[in-house]
N, C-alpha and C positions, 0 to 999 in steps of 0.2 A: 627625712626630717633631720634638722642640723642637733647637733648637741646640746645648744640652748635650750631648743624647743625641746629634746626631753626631758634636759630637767629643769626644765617651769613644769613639765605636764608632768610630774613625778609630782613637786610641791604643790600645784593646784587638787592631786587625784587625794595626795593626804590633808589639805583642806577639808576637801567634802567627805573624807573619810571618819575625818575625826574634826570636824564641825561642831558637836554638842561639847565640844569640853572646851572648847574658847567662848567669852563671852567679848563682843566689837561693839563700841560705841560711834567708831568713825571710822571712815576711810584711811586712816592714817595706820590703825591696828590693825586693817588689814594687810596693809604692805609691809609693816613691820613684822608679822608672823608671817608672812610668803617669804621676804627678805632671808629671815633669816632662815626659814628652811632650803632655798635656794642655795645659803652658804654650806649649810650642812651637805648636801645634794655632792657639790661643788666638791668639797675635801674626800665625802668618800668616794667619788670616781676617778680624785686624781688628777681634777682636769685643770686645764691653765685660764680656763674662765674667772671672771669676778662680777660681784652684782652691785648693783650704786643705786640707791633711793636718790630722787629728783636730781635727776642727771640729765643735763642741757645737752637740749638736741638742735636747735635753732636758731640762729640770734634774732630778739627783737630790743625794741626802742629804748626800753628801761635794762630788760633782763631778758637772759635766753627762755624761749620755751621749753622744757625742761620735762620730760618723762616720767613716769611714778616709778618703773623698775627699770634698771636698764642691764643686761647682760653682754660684757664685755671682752671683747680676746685680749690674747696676748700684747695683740696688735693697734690695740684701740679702737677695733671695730665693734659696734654696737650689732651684736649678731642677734638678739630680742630685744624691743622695747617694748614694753609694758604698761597700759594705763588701765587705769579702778575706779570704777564708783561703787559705792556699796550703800543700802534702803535696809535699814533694822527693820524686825517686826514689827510693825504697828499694834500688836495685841500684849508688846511686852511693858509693864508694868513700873521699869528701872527708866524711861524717856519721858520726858513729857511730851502729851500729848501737841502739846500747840507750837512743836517745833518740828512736825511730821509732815506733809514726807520732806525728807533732810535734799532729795536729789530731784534733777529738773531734767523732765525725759528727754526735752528737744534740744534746739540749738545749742542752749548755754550748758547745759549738761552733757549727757548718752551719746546724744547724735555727737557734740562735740568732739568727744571724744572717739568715736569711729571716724572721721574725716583726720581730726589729727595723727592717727596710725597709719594712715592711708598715704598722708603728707610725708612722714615720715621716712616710709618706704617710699613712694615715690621723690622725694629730693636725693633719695641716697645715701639718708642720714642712718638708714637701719637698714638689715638683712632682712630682719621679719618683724612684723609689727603685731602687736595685736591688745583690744581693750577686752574688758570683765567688767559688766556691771552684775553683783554680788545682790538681788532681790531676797534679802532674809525672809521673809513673809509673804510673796510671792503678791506685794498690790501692783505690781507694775506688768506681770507677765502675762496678763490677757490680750495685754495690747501687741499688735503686730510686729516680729522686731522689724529694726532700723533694717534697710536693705544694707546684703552683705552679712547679716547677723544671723545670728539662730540660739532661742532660748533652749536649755540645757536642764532638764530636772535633776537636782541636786540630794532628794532625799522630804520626804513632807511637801511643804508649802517652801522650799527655796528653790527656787529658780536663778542661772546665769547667763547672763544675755554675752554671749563671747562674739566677736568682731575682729577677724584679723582680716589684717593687710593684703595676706590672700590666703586662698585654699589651704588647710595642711590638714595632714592627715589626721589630727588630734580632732578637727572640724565636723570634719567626714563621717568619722567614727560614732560619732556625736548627735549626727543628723537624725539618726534612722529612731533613737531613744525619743529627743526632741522630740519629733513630730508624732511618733505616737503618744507619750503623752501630753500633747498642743490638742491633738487631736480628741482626746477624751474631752479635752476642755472644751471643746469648740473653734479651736486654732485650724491652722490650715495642715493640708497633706502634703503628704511626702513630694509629689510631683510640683504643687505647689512651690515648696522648696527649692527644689530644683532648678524652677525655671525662674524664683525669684536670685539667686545666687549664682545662676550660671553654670551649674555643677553637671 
């Protein structure tokens, strides 16, 4: 596991650790408190990393395609890049109702975002890639993840649908939790798994 990847997996483990004392209204405040605990991460190990909110990874026609987090060396190589979507609870009472769900599971959304991490790493634009879609309320984690993907219980009713570019060990770790509770729900099994991601 390179050094990016532990410390996004540092910032991500104190996300769900301490979940209930942030309140997120969008995607944006979630990068923005990963962000900056990535910095934090960052200073106290010492390291020569930096982290850059929407950080162009791709040229297109108007504007580059552009990363939610990107984790950067000395050298200007993007050693993680990072995408997020994130689905507030539906039961919470601070949203309106008729602007729910906020996120679109397939192409123009979720899916989108696993194939662009994918692109990513494969062009060469990244070392490691990998997405997070952030289910506050857990309406979306019945459904089968995206292949390559595996939901992640988080604590209650959240659920993380994680997506990387390829295997890591952060994944792995991850799997055995997943699918046992997928499985309470009705989700699929461990070998399931397996043979869905190749692992």
């Amino acid at each position: 596991m390179s050094e990016a990847e532990h410390l996004a997996n540092l910032a991500l483990a104190w996300l769900r650790d301490h979940y209930n004392d942030h309140c997120f209204f969008l995607e944006r405040d979630v990068v923005w408190t990963l962000q900056r605990r990535i910095e934090s991460n960052i200073r106290e190990s010492n390291s020569q990393l930096r982290v850059f909110n929407d950080y162009p990874m791709i040229p297109g026609p108007r504007r580059s395609l552009s990363t939610d987090l990107a984790i950067v060396s000395a050298q200007n190589c993007v050693e993680l890049a990072i995408e997020f979507k994130y689905e507030p609870c539906h039961r919470r009472t601070d949203l309106l109702k008729q602007k729910l769900p906020v996120v679109i599971w397939g192409t123009e959304g979720v899916r989108k975002d696993v194939e662009r991490v994918r692109q990513y790493v494969g062009s060469g634009k990244a070392q490691t890639a990998r997405s997070y879609f952030i289910d506050e309320g857990g309406f979306f984690a019945r459904r089968p993840p995206h292949a390559g993907s595996v939901w992640i219980p988080w604590g209650g009713d959240r659920w993380v649908l994680e997506s990387p570019a390829r295997a890591s060990h952060y994944v792995l770790d991850n799997i055995e939790a997943g699918e046992r509770a997928l499985a309470e729900r009705g989700g699929v099994s461990q070998h399931e798994v397996e043979q869905r991601y190749g692992l």
